[in-house]
N, C-alpha and C positions, 0 to 999 in steps of 0.2 A: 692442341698441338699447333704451335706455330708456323707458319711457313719458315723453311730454311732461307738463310739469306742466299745473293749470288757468289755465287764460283766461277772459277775461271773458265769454267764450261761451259757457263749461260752466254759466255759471248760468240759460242758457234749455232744459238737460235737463232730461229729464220728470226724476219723482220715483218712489220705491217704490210709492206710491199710488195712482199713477194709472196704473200699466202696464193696460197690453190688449195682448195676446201671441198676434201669428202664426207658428205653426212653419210649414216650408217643407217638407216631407216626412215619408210616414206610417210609413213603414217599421221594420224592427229597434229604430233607433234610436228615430226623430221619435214613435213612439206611443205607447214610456211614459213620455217626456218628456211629450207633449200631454198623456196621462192625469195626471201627477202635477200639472203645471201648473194643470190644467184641476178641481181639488178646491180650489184659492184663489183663481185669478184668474181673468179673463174671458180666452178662450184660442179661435181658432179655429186649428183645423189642414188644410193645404193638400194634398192628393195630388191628382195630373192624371189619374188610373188612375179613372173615375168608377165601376169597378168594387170598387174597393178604399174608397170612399165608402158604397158602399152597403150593403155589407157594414160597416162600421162603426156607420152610422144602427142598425140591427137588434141592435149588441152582439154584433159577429162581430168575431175578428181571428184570420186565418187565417195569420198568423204563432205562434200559439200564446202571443205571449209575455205577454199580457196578460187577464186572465180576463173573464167577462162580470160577477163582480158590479165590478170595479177600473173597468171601461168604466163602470158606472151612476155610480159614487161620482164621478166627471168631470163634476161637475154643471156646473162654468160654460164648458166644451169644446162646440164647434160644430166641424162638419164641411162641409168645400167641396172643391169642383174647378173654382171659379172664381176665380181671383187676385184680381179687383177687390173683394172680399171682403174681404181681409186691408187696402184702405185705411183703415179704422176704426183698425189699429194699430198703437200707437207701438216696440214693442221683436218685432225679427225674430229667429226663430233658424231657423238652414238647417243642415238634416239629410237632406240629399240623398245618395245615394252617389256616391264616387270611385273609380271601377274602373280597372281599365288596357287600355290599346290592344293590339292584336295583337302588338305588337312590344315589350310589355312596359315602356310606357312611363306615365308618371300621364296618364289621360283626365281633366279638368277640364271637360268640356264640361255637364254638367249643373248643376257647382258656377256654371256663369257663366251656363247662363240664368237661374237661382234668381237668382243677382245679379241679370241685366239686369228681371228679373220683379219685383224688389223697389225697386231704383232706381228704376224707373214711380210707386210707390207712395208713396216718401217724404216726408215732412214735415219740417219744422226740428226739432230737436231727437231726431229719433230715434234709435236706436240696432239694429243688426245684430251679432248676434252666428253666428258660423260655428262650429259641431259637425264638419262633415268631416272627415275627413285629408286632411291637404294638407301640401306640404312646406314646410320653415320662410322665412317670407318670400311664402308664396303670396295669403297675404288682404291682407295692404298692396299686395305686388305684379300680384297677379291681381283680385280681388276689389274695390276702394277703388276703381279707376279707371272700371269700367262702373258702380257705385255715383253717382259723380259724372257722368259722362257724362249715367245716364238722367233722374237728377233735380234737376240745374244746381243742388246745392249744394255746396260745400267739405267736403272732409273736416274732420273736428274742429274745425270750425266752425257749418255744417250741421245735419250727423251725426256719429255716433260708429261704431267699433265695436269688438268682442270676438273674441275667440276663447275658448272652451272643449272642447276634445276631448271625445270620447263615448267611455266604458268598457263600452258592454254587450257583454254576452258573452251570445249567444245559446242560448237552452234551457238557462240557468243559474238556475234558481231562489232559488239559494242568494245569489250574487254580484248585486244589483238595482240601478235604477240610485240609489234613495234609502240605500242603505249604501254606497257607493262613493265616497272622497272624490274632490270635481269641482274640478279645475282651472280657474280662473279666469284671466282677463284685459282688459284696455283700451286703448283706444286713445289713451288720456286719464288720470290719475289719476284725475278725477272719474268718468270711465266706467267703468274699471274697479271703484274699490270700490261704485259702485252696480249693475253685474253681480253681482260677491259679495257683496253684500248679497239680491240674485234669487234666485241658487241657493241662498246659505245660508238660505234661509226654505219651500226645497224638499228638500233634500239634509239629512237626519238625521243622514249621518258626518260631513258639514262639508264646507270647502270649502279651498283652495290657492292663494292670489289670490300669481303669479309679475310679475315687473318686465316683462314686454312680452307682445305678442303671438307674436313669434317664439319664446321662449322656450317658450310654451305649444304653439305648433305642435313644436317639437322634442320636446317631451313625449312626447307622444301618438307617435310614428312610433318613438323608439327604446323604446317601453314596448314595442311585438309586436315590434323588429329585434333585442330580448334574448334573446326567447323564439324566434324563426326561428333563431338562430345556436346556441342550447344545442341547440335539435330537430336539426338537421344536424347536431351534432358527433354527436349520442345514433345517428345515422343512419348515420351513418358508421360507428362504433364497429360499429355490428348488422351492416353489410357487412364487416367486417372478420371479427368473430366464427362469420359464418355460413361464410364461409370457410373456417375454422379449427376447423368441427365444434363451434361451442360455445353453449349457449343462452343468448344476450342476455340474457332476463330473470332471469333466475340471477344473469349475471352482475351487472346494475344489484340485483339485490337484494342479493344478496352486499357491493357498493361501499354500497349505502344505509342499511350499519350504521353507517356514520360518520357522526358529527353532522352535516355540515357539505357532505355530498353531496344535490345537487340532483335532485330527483324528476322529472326527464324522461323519455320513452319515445319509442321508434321509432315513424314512423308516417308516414301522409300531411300534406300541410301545405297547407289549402287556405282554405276564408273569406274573410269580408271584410274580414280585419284584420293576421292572420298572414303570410299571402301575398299579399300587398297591398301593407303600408305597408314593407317595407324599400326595394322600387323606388322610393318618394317619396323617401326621403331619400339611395339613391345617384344618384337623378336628377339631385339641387339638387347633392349633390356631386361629376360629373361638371361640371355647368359651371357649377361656379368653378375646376377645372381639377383634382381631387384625385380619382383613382380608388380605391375605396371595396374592396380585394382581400378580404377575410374575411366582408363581407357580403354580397356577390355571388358566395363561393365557396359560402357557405351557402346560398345561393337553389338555384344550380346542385345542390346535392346534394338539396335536397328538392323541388325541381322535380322531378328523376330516379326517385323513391322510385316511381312509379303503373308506368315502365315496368320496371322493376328486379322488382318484384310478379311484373307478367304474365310477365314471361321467367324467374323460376322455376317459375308454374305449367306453362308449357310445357312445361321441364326435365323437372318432377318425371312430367308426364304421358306423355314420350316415353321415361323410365325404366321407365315399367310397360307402353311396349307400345300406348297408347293413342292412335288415329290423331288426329292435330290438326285435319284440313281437315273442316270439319262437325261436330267434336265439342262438344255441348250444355254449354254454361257457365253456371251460374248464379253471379249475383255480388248478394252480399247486402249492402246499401244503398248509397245516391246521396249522401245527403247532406253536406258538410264533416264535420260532425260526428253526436253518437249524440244522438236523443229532441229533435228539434229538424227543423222541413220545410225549413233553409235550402240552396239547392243554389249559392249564390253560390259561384265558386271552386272547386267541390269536384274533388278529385285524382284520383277516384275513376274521372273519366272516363277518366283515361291508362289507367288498367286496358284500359276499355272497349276504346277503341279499338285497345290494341296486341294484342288479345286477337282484336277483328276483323281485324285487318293478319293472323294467321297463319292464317284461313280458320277461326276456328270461331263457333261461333252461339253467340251469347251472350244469354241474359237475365235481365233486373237488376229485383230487387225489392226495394221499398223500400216498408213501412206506414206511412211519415209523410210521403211525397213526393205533391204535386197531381201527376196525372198530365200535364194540359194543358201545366202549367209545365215540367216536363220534357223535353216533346217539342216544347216552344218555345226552351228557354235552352240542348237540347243534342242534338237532333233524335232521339232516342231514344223507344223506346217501355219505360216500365217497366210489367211486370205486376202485375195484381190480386191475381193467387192463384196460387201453385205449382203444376203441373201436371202436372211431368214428373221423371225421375232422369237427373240429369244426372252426365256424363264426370269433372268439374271444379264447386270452388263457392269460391268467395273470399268470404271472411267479411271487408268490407271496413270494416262502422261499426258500434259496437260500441251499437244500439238493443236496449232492455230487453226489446224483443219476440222478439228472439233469443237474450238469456238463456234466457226462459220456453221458450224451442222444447226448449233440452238438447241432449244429447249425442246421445241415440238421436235426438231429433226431427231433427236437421240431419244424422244419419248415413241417415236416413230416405229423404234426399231425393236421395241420393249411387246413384251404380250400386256393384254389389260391388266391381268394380275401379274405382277413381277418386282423385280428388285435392283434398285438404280444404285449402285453404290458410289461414288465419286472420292476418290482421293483425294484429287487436285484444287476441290472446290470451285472445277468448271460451270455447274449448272447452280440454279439458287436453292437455297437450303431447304426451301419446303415444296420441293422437289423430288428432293431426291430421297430417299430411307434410310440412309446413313453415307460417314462421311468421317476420316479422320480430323 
């Protein structure tokens, strides 16, 4: 679908100059958006968490991802957790998450109160732009209608809107979101290039302005459904090889003297982005009636990877003799990924619980995880401080602070007989007793 050209309506858009810019969530995404925003323009940003507020006011951001001098430099960034706040402005951008239902399906529920929250608020001429993942066809189809519902105006008439997908990639220092080129889009011709003209006056790699919004929502979903399908084949390939007596890493080293071989590794696949977005787009392509078999095959395998883990540690620990029911397990980090507090997603828990299912006691430490958070998003208690030698230790994410520990330090914490399992291929191979 192409964008509509202009109408005689697009000439009652705001203008570059007079944007005032409310984001609609604080999180991964929305806050160094707000921050970067918030060094040009007048910018308030919305979290309902009035705990996550206040922590901001003070130049805290307990996501790590944003530092306390980058929060000061946000000179024209205000902070609320009162919606009626954000009626002061004219261009919305919703950075809410989209996670999934028990049954593995896209949850849109928070995407559509952020809408119904923002409809309340609208003016002529505004414009909404949506960061989510959602799948293609969701913001005209899901989002446009309670838009217009709450603020009895017409689409692209009224209002406008956009879609831009969001790239952050969590505890990446490197990859930010002002070197990342940002995908742009309209609802409108006229809306669209005055969105890219927005980001590109924020975004230093530039920006991607695509013919509609669908297109840009397709973006975004098959950019992590490339990287979910290479991680399951790479997944696969490690259950084949481990098989067959032969070390995976060897082998992808061995294959990665060829120019043209792909740097994937085995491993868990969990986040807000990876294990996430392929479900959105075999959703939308379940009903229009096209079953999606390669990327739902690749879900299923790295779905699988957390119990696959625990049922070799069991293996390896019933080879040496080692009683299962009660036997002390330490499983070293929680979070999706390494040097980063985020526990969205993370795979880490199948470990946990299939590890609990065979009767042993297991506990999981993690130096970058809130502890409250944890024991609220996955009813687990993770510990402070090591305290004991355990049976088993699964070396689950691969945090710098377990480099520093070493070889002896993490052999430290092991009884004489036990079982070192390493995912991450932190410790060296004839070390450890196994290892994807």
């Amino acid at each position: 679908m192409s964008i509509p050209q202009n109408t005689t309506h697009d000439y009652s858009m705001i203008k570059l100059n007079e944007l005032k810019i409310g984001i609609v969530g604080l999180g991964y995404v929305g806050l160094p958006l707000a921050v970067e925003i918030g060094k040009r323009y007048f910018a308030i940003g919305l979290d309902l968490k009035a705990e996550r507020i206040a922590e901001l006011k003070v130049g805290q951001d307990s996501t790590c991802e944003v530092s306390q001098e980058e929060l000061k430099q946000a000179k024209h960034l205000n902070y609320t957790s009162n919606p009626d706040e954000l009626a002061q402005c004219n261009l919305y951008i919703v950075t809410v998450p989209t996670p999934l239902d028990s049954h593995k399906h896209p949850d849109l529920t928070l995407l559509e109160k952020a809408s119904k929250t923002i409809g309340a608020l609208l003016s002529h001429g505004n414009i909404v732009v949506y960061e989510s993942t959602v799948y293609p066809g969701a913001t005209e189809e899901v989002c446009v209608p309670i838009l217009e519902r709450e603020s009895n105006l017409k689409f692209n008439k009224g209002f406008f809107v956009g879609y831009s997908p969001e790239r952050i990639n969590p505890g990446d220092q490197t990859h930010r979101l002002t070197n990342i080129v940002k995908v742009t889009s309209g609802s409108t011709s006229a809306a669209a290039e005055l969105i890219n003209q927005f980001y590109s006056s924020i975004i230093r790699a530039g920006t991607h302005k695509v013919s509609s919004i669908q297109v840009a929502e397709a973006a975004k979903v098959i950019e992590n459904t490339q990287r979910d399908v290479n991680i399951a084949l790479i997944n696969e390939l490690a259950l084949i090889f481990n098989r067959l007596g032969i070390d995976t890493h060897e082998v992808l080293e061995a294959a990665g003297t060829k120019w043209n071989f792909l740097p994937f590794r085995p491993g868990l696949v969990g986040g807000h982005c990876i294990g996430v977005d392929p479900y959105y787009l075999t959703q939308k392509a379940e009903d229009i009636g096209y079953y999606p078999e390669m990327i739902l095959a690749g879900r299923r395998i790295n779905d699988s990877m957390g119990f696959y883990v625990a049922t070799e540690v069991i293996k390896q620990m019933v080879q040496k003799r080692i009683q299962i029911t009660e036997a002390n397990v330490l499983v070293m980090g929680l979070t999706f990924k390494e040097n980063c507090p985020d526990l969205r997603n993370t795979r880490v828990i199948d470990i946990i619980h299939e590890l609990n299912d065979y009767g042993a006691e297991v506990d999981v430490y993690d130096p970058w995880v809130n502890l409250d958070e944890a024991r609220q998003a996955y009813n687990i208690k993770v510990i402070s401080k090591i305290n004991n030698q355990y049976d088993a230790i699964v070396l689950a994410v691969a945090h710098q602070q377990f480099y520093e520990m070493g070889t002896e330090g993490i052999r430290a914490l092991a009884k004489p007989n036990s079982v070192i399992y390493d995912i991450k291929s932190i410790l060296p191979i004839d070390i450890v007793d196994g290892r994807l």
